[in-house]
C-alpha positions as CSV (number, residue, x, y, z in Angstrom):
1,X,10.6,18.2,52.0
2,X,14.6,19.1,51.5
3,X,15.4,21.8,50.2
4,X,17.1,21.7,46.5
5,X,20.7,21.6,46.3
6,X,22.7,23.6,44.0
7,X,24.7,21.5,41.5
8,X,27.3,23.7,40.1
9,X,30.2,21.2,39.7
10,X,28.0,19.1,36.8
11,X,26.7,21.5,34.2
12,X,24.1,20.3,32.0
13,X,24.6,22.2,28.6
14,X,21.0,23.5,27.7
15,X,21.2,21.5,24.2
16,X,21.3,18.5,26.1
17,X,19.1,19.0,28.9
18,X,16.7,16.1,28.9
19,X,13.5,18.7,30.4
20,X,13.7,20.8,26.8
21,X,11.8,17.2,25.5
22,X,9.4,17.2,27.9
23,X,5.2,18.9,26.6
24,X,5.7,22.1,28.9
25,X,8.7,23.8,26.8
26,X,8.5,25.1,23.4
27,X,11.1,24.3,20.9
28,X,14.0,26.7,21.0
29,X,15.6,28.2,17.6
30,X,19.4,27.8,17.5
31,X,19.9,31.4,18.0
32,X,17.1,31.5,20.9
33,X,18.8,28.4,22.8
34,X,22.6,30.1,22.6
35,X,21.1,33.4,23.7
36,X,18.8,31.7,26.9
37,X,21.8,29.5,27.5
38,X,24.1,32.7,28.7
39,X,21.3,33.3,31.5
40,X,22.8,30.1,32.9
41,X,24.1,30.4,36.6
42,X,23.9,26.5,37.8
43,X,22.1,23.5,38.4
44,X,19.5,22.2,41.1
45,X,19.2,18.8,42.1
46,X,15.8,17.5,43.8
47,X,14.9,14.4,44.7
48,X,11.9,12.7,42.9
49,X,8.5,13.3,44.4
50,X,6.5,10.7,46.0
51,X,3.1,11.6,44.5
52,X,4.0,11.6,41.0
53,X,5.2,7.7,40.2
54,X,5.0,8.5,36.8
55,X,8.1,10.6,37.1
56,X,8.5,14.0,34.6
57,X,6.8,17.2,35.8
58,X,3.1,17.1,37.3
């Protein structure tokens, strides 16, 4: 397996990160999501994995 690659160069801003809809993350308040947003440092990219054809996180 590769190891994950930092993705600085293409920030995701947290309000529109497309994980925060997925079952495994509680809803954020406004105040909460600016305030977790600042712990920010970058992005990882990872390839999709093979066992999991469903996609999303298993």
């Amino acid at each position: 397996m590769a190891a994950p690659k930092t993705r600085n160069n293409r920030q995701t801003p947290c309000e529109q990160c497309p994980l925060r809809t997925l079952p495994h993350f509680h809803e954020f308040k406004p105040d909460e999501l600016e305030f977790v947003s600042n712990f920010k440092t970058g992005e990882l990219a990872v390839d999709r994995r093979n066992d999991n054809p469903g996609g999303g996180i298993a």
